[in-house]
DOSE-365124 format. One record per residue (C-alpha): residue number from 1; residue in one letter; z, x, y. Coordinates in nm, 3 decimals. Layout:
# DOSE-365124
SITE sevex donu      zz      xx      yy
SITE   NUM    a       Z       X       Y
...
//
This chain:
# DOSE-365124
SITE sevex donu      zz      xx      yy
SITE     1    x   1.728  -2.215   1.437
SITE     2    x   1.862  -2.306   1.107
SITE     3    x   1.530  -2.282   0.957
SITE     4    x   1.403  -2.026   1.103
SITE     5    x   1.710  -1.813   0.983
SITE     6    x   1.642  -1.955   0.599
SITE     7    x   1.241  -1.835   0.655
SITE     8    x   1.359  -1.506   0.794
SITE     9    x   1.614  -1.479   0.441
SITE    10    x   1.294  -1.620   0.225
SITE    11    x   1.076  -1.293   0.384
SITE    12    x   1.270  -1.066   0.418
SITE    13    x   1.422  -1.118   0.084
SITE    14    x   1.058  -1.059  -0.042
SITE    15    x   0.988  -0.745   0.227
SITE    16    x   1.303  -0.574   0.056
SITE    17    x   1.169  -0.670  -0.316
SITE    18    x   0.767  -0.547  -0.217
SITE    19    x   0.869  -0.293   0.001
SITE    20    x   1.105  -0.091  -0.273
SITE    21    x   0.820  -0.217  -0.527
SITE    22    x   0.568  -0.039  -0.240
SITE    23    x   0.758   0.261  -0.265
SITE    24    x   0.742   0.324  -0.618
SITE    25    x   0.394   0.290  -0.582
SITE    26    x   0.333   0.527  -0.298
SITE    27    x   0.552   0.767  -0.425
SITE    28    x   0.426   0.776  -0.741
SITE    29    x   0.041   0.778  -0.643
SITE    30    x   0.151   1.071  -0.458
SITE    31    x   0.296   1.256  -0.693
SITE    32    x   0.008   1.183  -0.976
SITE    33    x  -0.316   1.209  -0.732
SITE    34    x  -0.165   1.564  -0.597
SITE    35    x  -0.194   1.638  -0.198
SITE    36    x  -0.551   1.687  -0.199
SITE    37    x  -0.682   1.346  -0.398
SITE    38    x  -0.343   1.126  -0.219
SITE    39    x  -0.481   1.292   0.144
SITE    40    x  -0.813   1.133   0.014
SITE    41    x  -0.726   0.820  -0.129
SITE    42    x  -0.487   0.741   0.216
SITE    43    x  -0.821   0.830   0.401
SITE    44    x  -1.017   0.560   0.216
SITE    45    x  -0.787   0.315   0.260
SITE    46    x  -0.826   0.328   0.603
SITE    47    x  -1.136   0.090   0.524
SITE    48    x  -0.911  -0.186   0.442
SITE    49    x  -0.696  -0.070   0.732
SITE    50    x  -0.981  -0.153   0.944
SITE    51    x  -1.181  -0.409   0.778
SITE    52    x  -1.040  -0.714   0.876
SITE    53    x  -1.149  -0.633   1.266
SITE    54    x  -1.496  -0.825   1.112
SITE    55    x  -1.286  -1.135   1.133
SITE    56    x  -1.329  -1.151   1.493
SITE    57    x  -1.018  -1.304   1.547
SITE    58    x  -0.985  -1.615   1.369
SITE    59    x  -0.726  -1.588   1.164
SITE    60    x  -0.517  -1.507   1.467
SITE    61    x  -0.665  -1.816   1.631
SITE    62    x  -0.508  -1.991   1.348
SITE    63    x  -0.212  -1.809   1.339
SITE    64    x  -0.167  -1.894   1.699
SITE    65    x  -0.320  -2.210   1.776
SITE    66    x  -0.273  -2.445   1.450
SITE    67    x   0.120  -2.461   1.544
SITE    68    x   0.077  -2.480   1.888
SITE    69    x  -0.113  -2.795   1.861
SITE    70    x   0.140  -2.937   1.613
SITE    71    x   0.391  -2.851   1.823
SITE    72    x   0.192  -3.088   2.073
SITE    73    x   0.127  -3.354   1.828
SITE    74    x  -0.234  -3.316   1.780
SITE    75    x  -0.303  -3.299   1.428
SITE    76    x  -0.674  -3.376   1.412
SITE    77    x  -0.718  -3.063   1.654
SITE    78    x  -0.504  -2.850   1.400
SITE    79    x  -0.705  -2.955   1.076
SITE    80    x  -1.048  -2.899   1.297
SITE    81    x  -0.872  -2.546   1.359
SITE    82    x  -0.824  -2.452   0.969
SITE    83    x  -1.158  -2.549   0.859
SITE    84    x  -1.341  -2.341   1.184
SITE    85    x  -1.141  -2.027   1.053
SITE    86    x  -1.223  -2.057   0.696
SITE    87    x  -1.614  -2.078   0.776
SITE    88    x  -1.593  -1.792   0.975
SITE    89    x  -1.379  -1.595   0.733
SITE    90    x  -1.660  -1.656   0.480
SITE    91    x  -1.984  -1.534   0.699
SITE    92    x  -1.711  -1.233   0.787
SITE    93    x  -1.682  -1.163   0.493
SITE    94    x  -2.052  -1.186   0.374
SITE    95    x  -2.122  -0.914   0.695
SITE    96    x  -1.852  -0.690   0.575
SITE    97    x  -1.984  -0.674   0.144
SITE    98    x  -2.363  -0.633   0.350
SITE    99    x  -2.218  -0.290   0.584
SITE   100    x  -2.064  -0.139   0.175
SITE   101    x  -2.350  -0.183   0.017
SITE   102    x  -2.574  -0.007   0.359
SITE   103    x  -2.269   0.249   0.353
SITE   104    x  -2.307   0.313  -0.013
SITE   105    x  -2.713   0.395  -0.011
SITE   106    x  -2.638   0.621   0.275
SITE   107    x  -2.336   0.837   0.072
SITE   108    x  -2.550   0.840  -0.249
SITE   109    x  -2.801   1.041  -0.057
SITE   110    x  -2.552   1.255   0.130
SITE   111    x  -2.267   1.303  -0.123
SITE   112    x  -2.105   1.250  -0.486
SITE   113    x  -2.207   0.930  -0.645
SITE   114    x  -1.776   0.938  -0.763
SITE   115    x  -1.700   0.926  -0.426
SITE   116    x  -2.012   0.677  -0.300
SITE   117    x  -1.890   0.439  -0.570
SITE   118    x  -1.511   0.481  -0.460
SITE   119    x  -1.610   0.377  -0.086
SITE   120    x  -1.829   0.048  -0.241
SITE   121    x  -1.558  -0.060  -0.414
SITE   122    x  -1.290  -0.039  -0.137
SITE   123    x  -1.530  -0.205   0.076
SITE   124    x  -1.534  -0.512  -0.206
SITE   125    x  -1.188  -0.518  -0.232
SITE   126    x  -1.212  -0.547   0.183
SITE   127    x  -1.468  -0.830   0.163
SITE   128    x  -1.230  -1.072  -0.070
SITE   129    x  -0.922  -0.951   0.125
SITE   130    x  -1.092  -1.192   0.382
SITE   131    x  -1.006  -1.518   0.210
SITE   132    x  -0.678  -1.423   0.066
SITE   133    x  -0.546  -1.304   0.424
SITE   134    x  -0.728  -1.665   0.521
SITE   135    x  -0.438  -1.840   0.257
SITE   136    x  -0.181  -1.612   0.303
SITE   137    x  -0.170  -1.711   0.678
SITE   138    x  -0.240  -2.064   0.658
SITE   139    x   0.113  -2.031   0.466
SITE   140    x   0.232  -1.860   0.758
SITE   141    x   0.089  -2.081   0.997
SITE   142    x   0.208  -2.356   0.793
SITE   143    x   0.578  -2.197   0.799
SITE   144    x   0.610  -2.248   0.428
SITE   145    x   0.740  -1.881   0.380
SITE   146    x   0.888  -1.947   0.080
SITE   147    x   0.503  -1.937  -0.081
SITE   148    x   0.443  -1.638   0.188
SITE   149    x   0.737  -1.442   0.010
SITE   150    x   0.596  -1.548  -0.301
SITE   151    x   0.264  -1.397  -0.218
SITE   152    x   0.394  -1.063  -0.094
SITE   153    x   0.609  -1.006  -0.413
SITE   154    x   0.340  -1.048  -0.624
SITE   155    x   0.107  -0.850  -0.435
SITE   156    x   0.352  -0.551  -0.443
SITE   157    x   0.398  -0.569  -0.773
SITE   158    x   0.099  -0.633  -0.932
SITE   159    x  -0.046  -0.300  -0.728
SITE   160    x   0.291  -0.077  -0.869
SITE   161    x   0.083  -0.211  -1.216
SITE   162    x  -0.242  -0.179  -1.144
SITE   163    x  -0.274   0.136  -0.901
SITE   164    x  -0.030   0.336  -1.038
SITE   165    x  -0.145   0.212  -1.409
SITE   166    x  -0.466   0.330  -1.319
SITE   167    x  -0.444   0.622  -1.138
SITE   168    x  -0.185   0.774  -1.420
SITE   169    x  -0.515   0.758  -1.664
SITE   170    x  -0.799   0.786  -1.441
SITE   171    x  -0.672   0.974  -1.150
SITE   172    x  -0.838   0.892  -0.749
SITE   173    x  -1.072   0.647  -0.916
SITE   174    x  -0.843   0.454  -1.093
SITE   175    x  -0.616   0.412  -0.749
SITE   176    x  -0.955   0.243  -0.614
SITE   177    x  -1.002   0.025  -0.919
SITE   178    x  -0.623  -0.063  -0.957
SITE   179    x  -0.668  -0.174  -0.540
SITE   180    x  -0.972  -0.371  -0.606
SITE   181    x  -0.862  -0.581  -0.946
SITE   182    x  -0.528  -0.627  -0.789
SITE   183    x  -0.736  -0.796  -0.494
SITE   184    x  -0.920  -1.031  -0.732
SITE   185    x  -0.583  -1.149  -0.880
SITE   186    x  -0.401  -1.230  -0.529
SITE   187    x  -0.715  -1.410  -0.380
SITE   188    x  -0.756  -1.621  -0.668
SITE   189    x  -0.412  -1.659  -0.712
SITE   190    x  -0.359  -1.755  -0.346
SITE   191    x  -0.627  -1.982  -0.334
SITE   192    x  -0.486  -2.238  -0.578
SITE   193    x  -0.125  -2.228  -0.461
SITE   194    x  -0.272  -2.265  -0.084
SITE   195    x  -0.464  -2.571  -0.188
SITE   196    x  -0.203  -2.749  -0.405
SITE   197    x   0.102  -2.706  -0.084
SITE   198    x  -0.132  -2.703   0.199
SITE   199    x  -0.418  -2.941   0.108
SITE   200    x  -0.758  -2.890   0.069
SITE   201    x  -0.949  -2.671   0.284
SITE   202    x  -1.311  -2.753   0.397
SITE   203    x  -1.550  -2.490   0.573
SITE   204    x  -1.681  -2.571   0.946
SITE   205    x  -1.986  -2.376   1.033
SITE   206    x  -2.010  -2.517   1.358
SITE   207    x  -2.123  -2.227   1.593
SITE   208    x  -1.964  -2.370   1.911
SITE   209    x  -1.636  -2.423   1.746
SITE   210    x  -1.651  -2.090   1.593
SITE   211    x  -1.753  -1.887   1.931
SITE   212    x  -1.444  -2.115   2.067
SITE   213    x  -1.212  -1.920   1.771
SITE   214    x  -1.352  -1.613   1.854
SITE   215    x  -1.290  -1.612   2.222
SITE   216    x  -0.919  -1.745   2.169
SITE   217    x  -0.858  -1.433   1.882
SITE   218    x  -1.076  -1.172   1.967
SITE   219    x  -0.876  -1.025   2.256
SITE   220    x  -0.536  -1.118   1.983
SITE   221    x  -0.773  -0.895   1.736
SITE   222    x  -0.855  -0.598   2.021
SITE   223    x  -0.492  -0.533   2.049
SITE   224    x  -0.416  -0.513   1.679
SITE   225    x  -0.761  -0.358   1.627
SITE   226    x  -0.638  -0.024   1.918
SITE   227    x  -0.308  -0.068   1.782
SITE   228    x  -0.406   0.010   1.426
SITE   229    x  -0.598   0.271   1.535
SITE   230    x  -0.318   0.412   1.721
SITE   231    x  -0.080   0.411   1.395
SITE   232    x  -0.401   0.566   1.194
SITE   233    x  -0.527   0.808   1.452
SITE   234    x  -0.267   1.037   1.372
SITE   235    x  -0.431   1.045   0.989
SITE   236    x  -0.742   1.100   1.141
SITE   237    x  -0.708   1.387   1.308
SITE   238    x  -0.491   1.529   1.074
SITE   239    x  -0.787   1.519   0.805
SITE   240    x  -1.055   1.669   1.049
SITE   241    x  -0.880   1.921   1.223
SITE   242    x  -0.607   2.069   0.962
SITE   243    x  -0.778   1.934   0.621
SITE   244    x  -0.695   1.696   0.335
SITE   245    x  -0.411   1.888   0.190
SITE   246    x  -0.177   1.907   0.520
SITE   247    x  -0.310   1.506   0.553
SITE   248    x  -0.105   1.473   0.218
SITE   249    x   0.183   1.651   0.298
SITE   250    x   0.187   1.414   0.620
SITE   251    x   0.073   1.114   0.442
SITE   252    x   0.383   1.110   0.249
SITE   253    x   0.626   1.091   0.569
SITE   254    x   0.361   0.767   0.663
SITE   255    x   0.443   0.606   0.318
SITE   256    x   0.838   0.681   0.389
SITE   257    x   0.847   0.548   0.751
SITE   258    x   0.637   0.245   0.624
SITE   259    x   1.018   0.148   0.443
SITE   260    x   1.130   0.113   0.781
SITE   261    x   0.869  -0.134   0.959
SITE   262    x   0.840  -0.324   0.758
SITE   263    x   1.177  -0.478   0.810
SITE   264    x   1.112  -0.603   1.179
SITE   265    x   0.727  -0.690   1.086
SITE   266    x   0.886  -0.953   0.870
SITE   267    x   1.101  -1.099   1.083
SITE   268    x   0.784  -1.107   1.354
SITE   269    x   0.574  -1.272   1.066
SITE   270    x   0.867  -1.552   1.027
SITE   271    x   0.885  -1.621   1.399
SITE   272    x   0.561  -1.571   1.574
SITE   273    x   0.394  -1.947   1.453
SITE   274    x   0.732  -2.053   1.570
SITE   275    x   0.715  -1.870   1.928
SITE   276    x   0.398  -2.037   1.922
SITE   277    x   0.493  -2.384   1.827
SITE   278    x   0.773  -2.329   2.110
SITE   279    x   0.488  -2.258   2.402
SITE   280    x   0.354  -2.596   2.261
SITE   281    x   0.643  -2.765   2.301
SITE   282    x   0.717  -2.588   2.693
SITE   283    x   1.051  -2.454   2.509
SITE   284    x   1.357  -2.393   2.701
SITE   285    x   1.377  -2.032   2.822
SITE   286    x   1.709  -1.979   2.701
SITE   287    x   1.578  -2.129   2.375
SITE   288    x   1.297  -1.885   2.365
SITE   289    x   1.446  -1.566   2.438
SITE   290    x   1.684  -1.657   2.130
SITE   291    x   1.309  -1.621   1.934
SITE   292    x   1.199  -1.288   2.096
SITE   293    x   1.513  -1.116   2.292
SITE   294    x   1.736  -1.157   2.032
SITE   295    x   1.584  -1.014   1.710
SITE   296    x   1.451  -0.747   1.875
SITE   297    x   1.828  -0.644   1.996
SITE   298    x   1.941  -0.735   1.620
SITE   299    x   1.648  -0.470   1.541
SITE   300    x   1.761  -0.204   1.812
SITE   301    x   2.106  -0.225   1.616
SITE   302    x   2.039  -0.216   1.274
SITE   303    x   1.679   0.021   1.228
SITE   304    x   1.913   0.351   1.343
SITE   305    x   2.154   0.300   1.078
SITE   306    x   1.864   0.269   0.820
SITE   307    x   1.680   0.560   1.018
SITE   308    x   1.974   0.782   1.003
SITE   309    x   2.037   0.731   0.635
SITE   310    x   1.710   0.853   0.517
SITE   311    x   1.688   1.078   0.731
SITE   312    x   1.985   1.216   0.583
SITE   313    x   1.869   1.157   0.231
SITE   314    x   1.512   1.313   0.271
SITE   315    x   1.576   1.657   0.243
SITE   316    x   1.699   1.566  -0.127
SITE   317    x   1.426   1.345  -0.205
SITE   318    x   1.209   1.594  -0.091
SITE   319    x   1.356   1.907  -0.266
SITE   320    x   1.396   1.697  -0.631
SITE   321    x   1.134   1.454  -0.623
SITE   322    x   0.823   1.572  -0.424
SITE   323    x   0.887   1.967  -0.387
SITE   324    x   0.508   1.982  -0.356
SITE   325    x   0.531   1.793  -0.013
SITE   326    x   0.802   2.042   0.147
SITE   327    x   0.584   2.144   0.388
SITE   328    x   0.563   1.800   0.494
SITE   329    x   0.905   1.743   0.569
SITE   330    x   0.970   1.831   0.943
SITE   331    x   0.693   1.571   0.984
SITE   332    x   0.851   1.332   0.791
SITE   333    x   1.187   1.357   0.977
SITE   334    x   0.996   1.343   1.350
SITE   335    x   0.825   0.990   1.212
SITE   336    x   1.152   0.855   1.100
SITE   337    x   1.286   0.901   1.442
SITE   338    x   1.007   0.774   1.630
SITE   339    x   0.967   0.442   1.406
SITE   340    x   1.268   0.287   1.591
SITE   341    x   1.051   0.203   1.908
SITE   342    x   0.782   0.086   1.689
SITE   343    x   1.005  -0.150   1.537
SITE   344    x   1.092  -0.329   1.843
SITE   345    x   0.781  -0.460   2.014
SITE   346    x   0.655  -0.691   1.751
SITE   347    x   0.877  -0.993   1.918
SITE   348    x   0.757  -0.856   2.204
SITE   349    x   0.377  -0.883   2.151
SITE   350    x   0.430  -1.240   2.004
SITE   351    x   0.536  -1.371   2.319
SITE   352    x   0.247  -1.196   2.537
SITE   353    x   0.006  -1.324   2.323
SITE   354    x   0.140  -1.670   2.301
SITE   355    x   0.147  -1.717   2.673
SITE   356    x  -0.217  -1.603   2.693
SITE   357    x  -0.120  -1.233   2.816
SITE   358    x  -0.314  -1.074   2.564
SITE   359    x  -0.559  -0.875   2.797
SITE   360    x  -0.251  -0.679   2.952
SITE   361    x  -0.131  -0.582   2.617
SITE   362    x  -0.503  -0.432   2.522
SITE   363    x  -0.425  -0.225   2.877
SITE   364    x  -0.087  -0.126   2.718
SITE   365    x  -0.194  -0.024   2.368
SITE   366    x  -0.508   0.143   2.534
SITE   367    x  -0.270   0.358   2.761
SITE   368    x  -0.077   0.457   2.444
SITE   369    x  -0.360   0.520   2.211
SITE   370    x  -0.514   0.747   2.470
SITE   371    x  -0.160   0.953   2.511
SITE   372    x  -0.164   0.981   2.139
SITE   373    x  -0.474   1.100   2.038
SITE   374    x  -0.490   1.342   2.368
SITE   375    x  -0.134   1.457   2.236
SITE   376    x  -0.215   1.492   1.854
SITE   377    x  -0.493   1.720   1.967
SITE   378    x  -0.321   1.913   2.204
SITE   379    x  -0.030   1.991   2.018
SITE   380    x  -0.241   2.087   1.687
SITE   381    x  -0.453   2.306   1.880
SITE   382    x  -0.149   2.481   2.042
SITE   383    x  -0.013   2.548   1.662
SITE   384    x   0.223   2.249   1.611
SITE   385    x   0.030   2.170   1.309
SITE   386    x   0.135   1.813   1.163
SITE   387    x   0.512   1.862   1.353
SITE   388    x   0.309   1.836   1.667
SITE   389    x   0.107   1.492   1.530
SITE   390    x   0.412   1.348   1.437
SITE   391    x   0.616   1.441   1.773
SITE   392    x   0.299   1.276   1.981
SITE   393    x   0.269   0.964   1.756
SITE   394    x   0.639   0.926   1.811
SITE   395    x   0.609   0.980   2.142
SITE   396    x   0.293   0.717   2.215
SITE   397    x   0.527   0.431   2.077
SITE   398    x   0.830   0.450   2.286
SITE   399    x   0.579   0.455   2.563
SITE   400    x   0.394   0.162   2.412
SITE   401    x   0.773  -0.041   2.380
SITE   402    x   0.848   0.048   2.704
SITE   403    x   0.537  -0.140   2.833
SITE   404    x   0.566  -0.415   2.640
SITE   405    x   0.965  -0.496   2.686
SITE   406    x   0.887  -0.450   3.077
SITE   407    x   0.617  -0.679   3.020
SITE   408    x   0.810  -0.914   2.856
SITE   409    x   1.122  -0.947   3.028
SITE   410    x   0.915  -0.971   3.362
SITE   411    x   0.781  -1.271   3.274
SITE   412    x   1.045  -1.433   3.168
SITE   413    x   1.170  -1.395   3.529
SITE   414    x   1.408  -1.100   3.552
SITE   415    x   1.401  -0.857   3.849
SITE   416    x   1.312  -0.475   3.821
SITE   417    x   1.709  -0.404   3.811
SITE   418    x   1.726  -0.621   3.498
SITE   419    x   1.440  -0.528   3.345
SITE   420    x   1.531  -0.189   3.366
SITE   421    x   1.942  -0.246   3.241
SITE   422    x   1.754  -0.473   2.942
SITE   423    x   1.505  -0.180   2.859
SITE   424    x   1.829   0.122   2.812
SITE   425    x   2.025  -0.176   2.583
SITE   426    x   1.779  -0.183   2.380
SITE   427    x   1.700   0.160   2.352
SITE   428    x   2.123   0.266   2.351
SITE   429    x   2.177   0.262   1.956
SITE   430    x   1.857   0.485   1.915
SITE   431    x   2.010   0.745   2.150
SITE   432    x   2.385   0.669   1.997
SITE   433    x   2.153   0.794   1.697
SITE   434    x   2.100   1.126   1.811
SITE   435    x   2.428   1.188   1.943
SITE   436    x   2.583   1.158   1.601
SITE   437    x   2.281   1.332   1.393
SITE   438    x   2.367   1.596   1.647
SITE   439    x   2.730   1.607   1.639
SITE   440    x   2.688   1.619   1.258
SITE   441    x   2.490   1.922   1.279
SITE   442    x   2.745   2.094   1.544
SITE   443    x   3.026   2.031   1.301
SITE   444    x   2.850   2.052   0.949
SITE   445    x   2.528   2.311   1.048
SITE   446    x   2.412   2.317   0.688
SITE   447    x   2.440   1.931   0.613
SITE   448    x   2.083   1.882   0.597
SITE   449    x   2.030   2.175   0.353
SITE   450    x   2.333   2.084   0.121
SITE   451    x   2.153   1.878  -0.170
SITE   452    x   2.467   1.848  -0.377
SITE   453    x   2.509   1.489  -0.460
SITE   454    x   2.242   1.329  -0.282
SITE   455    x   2.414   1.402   0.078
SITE   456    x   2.632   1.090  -0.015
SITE   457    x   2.929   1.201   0.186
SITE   458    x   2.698   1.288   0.481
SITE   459    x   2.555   0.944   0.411
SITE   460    x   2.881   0.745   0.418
SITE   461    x   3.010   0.954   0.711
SITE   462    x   2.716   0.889   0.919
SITE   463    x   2.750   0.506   0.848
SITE   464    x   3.121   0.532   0.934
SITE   465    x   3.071   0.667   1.272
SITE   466    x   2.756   0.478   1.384
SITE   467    x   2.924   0.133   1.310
SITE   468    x   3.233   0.184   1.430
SITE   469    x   3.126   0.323   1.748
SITE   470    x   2.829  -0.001   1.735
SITE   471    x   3.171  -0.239   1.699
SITE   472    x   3.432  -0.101   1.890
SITE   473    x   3.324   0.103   2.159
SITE   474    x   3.131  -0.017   2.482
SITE   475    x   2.857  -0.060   2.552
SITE   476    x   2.802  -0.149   2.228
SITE   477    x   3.042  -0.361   2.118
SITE   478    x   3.001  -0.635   2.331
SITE   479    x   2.621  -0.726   2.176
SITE   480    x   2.737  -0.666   1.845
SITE   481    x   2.997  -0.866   1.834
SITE   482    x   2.768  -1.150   2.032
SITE   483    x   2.488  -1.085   1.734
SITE   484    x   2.745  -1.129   1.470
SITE   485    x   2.918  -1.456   1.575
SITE   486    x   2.580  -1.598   1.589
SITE   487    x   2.485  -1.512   1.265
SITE   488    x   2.836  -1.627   1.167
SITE   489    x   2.762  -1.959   1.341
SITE   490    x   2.420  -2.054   1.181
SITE   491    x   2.531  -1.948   0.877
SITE   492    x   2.814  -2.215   0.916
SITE   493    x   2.596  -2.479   1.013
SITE   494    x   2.350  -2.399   0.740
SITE   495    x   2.649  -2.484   0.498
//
């Protein structure tokens, strides 16, 4: 547990670094590109959003099945693994540069050879994204985070260089060329660390052992593959039914909430190999829920307090930083709030998809993605505008969280009753959120129009009330106070 707490510190030291580094450079995209070119350029990067579906898979199979068989001692099987996924990373990859080039012919006849060009390009920068997600993750999979964190840092700030660099002087086209040299750097980059920590790497173009990847992944791909469409769906409709400019004004809300999940997608990155190496190893299920129970409780404590203080702080940010995304901010405030159940299933999902449940969690994402884009419709065509997107995207994931933690806590052998009492702790601190946003507005109504300052006091008073009440008061206090004496105690023994 030990080292799993040091790989967590490695990450999520780095998540903190590239994620503020992140910021900077969405912000300041969107505030050179303008809402019309940043609701375009957040459009097109859906491409790299979606290109790794090509993959089929196999870098999940590695992700899931290199330290499973370690775990079991078989370390031929594990090295046959690596080299499976790297050949079919590279004919992936070769598919994906082959559907850009078809997709570029096609635009040059049917629109602007600027924007053509722009969609080639993001489609190159897809196609090499292949083998640097292929090292990246044999880090992960070889739980050397320390190189992971290294990796993430230097992607994040390499793009603040490049993207924002270019986009300052060349506006939506330099974004795409700042994306793709930024690419070229990492993947080389990656390639030689990966080699010199991990060994060499061979290619396996074995068609058998391949199809055997694929069937082990795909369905592991299918449920990130409806899951990223449920987190971009809301974009999508947003650009065809209320235009690029309201995309932008939403898009910016997106790049704000992003600050928020990336937190618990670190701490899934850290621990999913090792959920994985624990299946291996027929863990203990004490030992196991310590691995996916317990961070996402940490999670259910912690994301409101950072929730609430941007939330708190956004109306400022808005009014002296972005004024040209006001009309954006009621959206903005609605993702915020419905990030917290987002940020708890990622434990969740690892354990499903280590014990081989991964066809029940495509029927859980596929329940949610339907509820989402049937809601972001509805609720635009009724007049909500991007309010109404955000308040059904919000919406979709506590459904999808509720699924999955039911899900989860029913395999591990708990009745209905528990499940249930389980499901409301984890989803008390996000309602002891509301209460106290609320109470703050009954007893301050203005507080979220009073830019004097920053909203510090509001800020400080907020934290005050939500940690003291976390600490002291039950039901809270009891798994607090269990979460911080176990920090307290691997700390000690990490000494």
């Amino acid at each position: 547990m030990n080292k799993t707490l040091k790989n967590i510190f490695y990450f999520l030291t780095a998540i903190v670094i590239s994620k503020f580094i992140g910021s900077f450079t969405s912000f300041f995209t969107a505030k050179i590109l303008q809402p019309p070119d940043f609701g375009l350029w957040i459009t097109i990067l859906l491409i790299a959003s979606y290109a790794p579906i090509l993959s089929f898979g196999t870098v999940e199979t590695l992700l899931k099945q290199y330290p499973y068989h370690v775990g079991r001692g078989e370390f031929d099987r594990a090295r046959e693994i690596e080299n499976g996924v790297m050949g079919s990373i590279i004919l992936s990859s070769g598919l994906l540069f082959l559907i850009g080039a078809i997709a570029y012919c096609i635009l040059r006849i049917k629109s602007t050879e600027l924007l053509s060009s722009m969609i080639l390009a993001m489609f190159i920068t897809s196609s090499m994204s292949f083998f640097s997600a292929f090292f990246y993750h044999r880090f992960a999979a070889h739980q050397n985070f320390k190189m992971v964190s290294l990796l993430e840092t230097l992607r994040a700030f390499l793009s603040s260089i490049l993207v924002v660099g270019f986009a300052w002087f060349y506006g939506l086209k330099g974004a795409v060329l700042g994306f793709l040299f930024n690419e070229i750097i990492i993947c080389s980059l990656s390639a030689v660390l990966n080699i010199r920590h991990c060994g060499m790497i061979s290619w396996n173009f074995n068609l058998r052992l391949i199809g055997r990847l694929i069937r082990i992944g795909l369905p592991i791909t299918i449920i990130w593959w409806i899951f990223m469409i449920q987190s971009s769906a809301d974009r999508v409709i947003s650009i065809s039914l209320l235009g690029k400019i309201a995309t932008g004004f939403y898009g910016l809300g997106v790049a704000i909430v992003a600050i928020i999940t990336l937190l618990p997608s670190a701490v899934s990155r850290v621990l999913y190999p090792k959920v994985s190496e624990g299946v291996g190893r027929q863990m203990a299920g004490k030992d196991m829920a310590r691995l996916v129970v317990d961070p996402a409780f940490a999670l259910s404590l912690t994301i409101p307090l950072l929730v609430g203080t941007i939330l708190i702080f956004l109306p400022s940010i808005y009014h002296y930083i972005f004024p040209r995304y006001l009309p954006g901010l009621a959206s903005a405030q609605i993702l915020l709030l419905g990030s917290f159940f987002l940020c708890l299933i990622r434990t969740g999902i690892n354990y499903l998809i280590s014990i081989d449940k991964q066809f029940l969690l495509i029927r859980h994402v596929l329940i949610s993605l339907i509820f989402n884009i049937v809601g972001n419709i509805t609720l635009v065509k009724l007049g909500f505008y991007i309010e109404g997107i955000a308040l059904s995207t919000g919406i979709a994931g506590a459904m999808l969280a509720t699924l999955v933690w039911k899900s989860v806590f029913q395999e591990m052998g708990y009745s209905k009753a528990e499940q249930l009492k389980k499901i409301v702790s984890l989803y008390l601190p996000f309602i002891l959120l509301l209460f106290i946003l609320l109470l703050m507005y009954i007893l301050f109504p203005a507080y979220d129009e009073d830019l004097h300052f920053l909203n510090v006091h509001y800020i400080f008073l907020f934290i005050f009330l939500f940690t003291t009440t976390l600490y002291y008061i039950f039901p809270f206090r009891r798994g607090t106070r269990e979460l911080c004496a176990l920090l307290k105690d691997n700390i000690n023994k990490s000494k």
